[in-house]
C-alpha positions as CSV (number, residue, x, y, z in Angstrom):
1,X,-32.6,3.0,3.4
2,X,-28.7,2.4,4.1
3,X,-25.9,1.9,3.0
4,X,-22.8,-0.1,4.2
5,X,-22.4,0.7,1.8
6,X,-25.6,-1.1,2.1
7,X,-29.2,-2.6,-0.9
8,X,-31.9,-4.9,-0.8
9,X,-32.5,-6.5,2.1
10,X,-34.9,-9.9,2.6
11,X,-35.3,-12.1,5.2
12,X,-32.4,-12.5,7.8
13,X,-28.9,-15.1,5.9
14,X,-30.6,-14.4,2.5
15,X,-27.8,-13.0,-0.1
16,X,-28.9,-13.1,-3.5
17,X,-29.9,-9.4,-4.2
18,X,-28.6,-8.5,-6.9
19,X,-26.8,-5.7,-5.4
20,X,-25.3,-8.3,-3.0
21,X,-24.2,-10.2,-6.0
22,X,-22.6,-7.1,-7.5
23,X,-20.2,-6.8,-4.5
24,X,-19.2,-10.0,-4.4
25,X,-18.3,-9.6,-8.0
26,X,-16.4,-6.5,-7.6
27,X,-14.7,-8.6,-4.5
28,X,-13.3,-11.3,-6.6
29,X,-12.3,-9.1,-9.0
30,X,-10.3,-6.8,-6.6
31,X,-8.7,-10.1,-5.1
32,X,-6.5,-10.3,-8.0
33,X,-5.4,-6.6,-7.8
34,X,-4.8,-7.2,-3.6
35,X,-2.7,-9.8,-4.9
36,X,-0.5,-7.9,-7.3
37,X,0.8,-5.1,-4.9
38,X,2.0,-8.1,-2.4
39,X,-0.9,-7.5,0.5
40,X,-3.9,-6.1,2.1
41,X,-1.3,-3.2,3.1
42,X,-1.3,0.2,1.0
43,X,1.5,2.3,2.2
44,X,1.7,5.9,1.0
45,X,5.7,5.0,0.4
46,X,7.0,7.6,2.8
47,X,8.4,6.6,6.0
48,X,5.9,8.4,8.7
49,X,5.9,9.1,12.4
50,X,2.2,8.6,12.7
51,X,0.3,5.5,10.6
52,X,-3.5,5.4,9.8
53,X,-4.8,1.8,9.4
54,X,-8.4,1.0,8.1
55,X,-10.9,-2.0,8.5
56,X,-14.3,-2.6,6.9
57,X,-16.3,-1.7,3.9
58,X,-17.0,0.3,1.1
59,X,-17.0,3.2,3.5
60,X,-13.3,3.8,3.5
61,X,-12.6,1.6,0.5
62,X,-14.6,2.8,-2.4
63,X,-12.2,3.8,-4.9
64,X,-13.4,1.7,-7.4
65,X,-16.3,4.0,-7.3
66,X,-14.7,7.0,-8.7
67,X,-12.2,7.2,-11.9
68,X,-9.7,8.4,-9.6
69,X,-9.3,5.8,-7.3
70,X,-9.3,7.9,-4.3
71,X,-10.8,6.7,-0.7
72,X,-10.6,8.6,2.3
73,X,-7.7,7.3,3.9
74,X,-5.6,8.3,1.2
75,X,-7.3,12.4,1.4
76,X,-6.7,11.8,4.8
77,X,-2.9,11.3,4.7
78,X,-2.4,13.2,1.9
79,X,-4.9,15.2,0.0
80,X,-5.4,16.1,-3.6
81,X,-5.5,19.4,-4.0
82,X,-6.4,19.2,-7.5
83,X,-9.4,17.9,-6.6
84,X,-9.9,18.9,-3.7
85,X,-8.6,22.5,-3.4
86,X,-10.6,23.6,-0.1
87,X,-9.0,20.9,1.8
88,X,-5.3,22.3,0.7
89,X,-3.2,21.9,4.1
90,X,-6.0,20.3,5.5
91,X,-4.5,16.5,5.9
92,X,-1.2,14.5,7.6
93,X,1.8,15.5,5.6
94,X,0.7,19.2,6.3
95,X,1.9,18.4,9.9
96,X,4.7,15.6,9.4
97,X,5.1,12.1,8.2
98,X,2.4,9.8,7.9
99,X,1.6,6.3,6.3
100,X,-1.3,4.7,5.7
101,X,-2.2,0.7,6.3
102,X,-5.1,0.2,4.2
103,X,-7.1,-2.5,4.8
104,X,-11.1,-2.0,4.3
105,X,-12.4,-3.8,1.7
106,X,-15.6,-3.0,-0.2
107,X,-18.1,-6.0,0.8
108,X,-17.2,-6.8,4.1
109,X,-19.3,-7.5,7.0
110,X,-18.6,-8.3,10.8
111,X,-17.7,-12.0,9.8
112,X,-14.9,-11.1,7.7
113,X,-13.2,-8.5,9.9
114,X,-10.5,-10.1,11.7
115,X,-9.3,-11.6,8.5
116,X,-8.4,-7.9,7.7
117,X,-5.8,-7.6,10.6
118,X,-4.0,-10.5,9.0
119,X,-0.5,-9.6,8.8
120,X,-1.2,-6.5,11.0
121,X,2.4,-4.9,12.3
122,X,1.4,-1.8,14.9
123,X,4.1,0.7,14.7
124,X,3.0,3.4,17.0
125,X,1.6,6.1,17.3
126,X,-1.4,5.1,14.9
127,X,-4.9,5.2,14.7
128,X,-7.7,2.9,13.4
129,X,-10.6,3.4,11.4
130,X,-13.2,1.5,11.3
131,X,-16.6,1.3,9.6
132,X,-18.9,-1.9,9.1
133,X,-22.5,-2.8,9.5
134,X,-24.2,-1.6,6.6
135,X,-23.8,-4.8,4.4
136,X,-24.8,-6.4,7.4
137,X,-28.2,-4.7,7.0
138,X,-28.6,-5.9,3.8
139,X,-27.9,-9.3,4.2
140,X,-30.4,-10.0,6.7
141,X,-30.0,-7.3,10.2
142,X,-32.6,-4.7,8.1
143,X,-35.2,-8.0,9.1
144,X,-34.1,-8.6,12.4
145,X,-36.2,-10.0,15.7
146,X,-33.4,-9.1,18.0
147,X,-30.6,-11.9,18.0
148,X,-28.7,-11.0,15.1
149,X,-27.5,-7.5,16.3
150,X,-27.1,-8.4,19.6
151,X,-24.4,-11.1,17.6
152,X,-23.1,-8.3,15.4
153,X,-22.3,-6.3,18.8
154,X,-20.4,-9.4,20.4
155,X,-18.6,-9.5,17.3
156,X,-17.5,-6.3,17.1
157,X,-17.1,-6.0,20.4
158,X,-14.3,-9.1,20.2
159,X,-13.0,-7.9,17.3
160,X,-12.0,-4.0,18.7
161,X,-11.0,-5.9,22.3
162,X,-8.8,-7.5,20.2
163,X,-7.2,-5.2,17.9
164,X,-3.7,-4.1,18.9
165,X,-4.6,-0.2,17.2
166,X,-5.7,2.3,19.6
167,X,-7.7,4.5,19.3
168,X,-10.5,3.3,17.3
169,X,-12.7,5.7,15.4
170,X,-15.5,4.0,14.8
171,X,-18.0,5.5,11.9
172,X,-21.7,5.0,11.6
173,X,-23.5,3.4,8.9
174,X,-25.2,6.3,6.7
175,X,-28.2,6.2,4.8
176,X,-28.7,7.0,1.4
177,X,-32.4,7.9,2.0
178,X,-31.9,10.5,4.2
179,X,-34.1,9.5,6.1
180,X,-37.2,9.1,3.9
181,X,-38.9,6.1,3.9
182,X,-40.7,6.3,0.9
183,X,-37.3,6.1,-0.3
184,X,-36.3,3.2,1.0
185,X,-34.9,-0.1,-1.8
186,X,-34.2,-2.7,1.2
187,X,-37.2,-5.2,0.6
188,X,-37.8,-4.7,4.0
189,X,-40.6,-3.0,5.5
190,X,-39.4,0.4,7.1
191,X,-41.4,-0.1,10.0
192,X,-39.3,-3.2,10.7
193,X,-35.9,-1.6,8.7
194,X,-35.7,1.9,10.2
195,X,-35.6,0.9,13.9
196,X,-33.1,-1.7,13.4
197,X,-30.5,0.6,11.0
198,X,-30.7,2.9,14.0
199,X,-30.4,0.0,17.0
200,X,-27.2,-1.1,14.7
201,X,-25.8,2.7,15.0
202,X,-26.4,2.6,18.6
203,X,-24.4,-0.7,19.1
204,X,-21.8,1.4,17.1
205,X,-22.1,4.3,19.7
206,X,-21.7,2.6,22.6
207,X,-18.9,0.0,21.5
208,X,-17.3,3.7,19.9
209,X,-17.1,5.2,23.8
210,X,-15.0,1.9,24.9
211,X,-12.7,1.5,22.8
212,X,-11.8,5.4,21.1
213,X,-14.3,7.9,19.1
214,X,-17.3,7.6,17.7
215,X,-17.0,9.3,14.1
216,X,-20.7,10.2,13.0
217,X,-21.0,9.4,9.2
218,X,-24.3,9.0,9.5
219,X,-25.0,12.8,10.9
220,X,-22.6,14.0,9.0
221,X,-23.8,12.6,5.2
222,X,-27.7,13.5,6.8
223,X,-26.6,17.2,5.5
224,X,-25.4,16.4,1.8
225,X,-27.4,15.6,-1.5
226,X,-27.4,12.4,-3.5
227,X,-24.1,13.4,-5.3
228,X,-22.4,11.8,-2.5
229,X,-23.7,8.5,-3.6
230,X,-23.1,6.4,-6.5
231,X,-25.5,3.6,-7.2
232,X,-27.1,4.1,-4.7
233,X,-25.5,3.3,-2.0
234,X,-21.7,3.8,-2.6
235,X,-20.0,7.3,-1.5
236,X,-18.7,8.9,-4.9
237,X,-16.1,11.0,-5.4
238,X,-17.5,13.8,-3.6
239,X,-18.6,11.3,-0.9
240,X,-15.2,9.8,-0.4
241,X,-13.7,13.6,0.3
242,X,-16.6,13.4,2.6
243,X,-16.0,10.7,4.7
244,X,-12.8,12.3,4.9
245,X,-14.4,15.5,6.5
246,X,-16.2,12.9,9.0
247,X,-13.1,11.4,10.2
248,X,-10.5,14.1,9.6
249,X,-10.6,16.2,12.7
250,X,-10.5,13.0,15.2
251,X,-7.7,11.9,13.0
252,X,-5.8,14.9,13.5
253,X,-6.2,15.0,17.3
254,X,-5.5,11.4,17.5
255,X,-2.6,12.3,16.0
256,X,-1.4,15.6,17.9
257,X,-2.4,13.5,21.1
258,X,0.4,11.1,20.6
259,X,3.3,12.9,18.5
260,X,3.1,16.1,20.1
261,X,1.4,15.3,22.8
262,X,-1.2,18.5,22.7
263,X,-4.7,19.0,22.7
């Protein structure tokens, strides 16, 4: 059941799935490439009015998951209408400069969060997105009794207190089962795994109404097909545009909100 990207899920602190183990191989390995470009930073090199800046996991960073390289943040600054020809005009740049600080990263969980504002230099107007919980799930929540979500929303709720971005569009954690439990590859009964993936989007929903927008992946990925995944769990190309059609149209009025000051 879920994503977090989100796999196989045993008893609350275990980690040695294997899919667990693949991410924190593909995490190593993507440490090398952080490093070469100077930073957890990707600009789109233009010199915007309005910056999107991005936290959390596999959700918004999963270009390694397609041979493009694309993630949403980048579709939602500036699309590619190559591949994505319906979406033509449909991003930033169609209404004015815009840069993107990108700073998800495919593996991470509440815990490693505010290590992704290190460095962090607001230049409003902006917006954050966020998205995180999933590999949470897999790494224990998906067996929780109770105290570990009620940890993961003090955590969260810290880390959006703290963060100098506003607004905050927060994204739920989808669920590659759509909502079949004879589906479901946790290693967690569903009984137990089904009401805590959706007590873990309801922490998301309320904590969303403090502190910006909730951005309903979740709902949104409820009406697509298993083409938006890739092993598994993972959004593939298709999925990436899609997460893009989740957060787009908050993006946008984030956006007109606080250059042109419209609704």
């Amino acid at each position: 059941m879920q994503q977090g990207k989100c796999t196989a899920c045993r008893a609350e602190g275990e980690i040695h799935s294997s899919h667990y183990s693949r991410r924190r191989w593909l995490q190593t390995l993507a440490a090398g490439a952080v490093a070469m470009v100077g930073g957890a930073s990707c600009s789109t090199g233009h010199s915007g009015e309005f910056t999107v800046v991005t936290f959390g996991d596999s959700i918004l960073d999963c270009g390694r998951y397609n041979e493009y390289g694309v993630h949403p943040g980048q579709l939602i600054v500036h699309n590619d209408d190559r591949l994505f020809p319906d979406f033509k005009g449909h991003d930033l740049w169609s209404g004015g400069a815009a840069d993107l600080d990108h700073r998800a990263r495919d593996g991470a969980v509440i815990d490693s969060l505010p290590g992704q504002t290190r460095g962090l230099r607001v230049v409003k107007p902006a917006v954050a997105l966020v998205t995180v919980g999933g590999n949470d799930l897999l790494i224990g929540l998906a067996a929780d009794r109770g105290a570990g979500i009620t940890r993961f929303e003090h955590q969260l709720d810290a880390f959006l207190r703290a963060l100098p971005v506003r607004p905050v569009l927060l994204g739920t954690i989808y669920d590659p089962t759509f909502g079949d439990d004879s589906r479901n590859f946790l290693g967690v009964d569903a009984k137990i795994a089904r009401p805590n993936f959706n007590r873990l989007n309801s922490v998301i929903a309320e904590l969303a109404s403090r502190y910006g927008e909730l951005v309903d992946v979740h709902r949104h990925f409820l009406g697509g097909d298993p083409s938006w995944y890739t092993m598994t769990i993972e959004p593939s190309l298709r999925g990436a545009s899609e997460v893009r059609a989740a957060f787009l149209p908050a993006v946008l009025r984030a956006r007109d909100e606080q250059v042109t000051g419209s609704r």
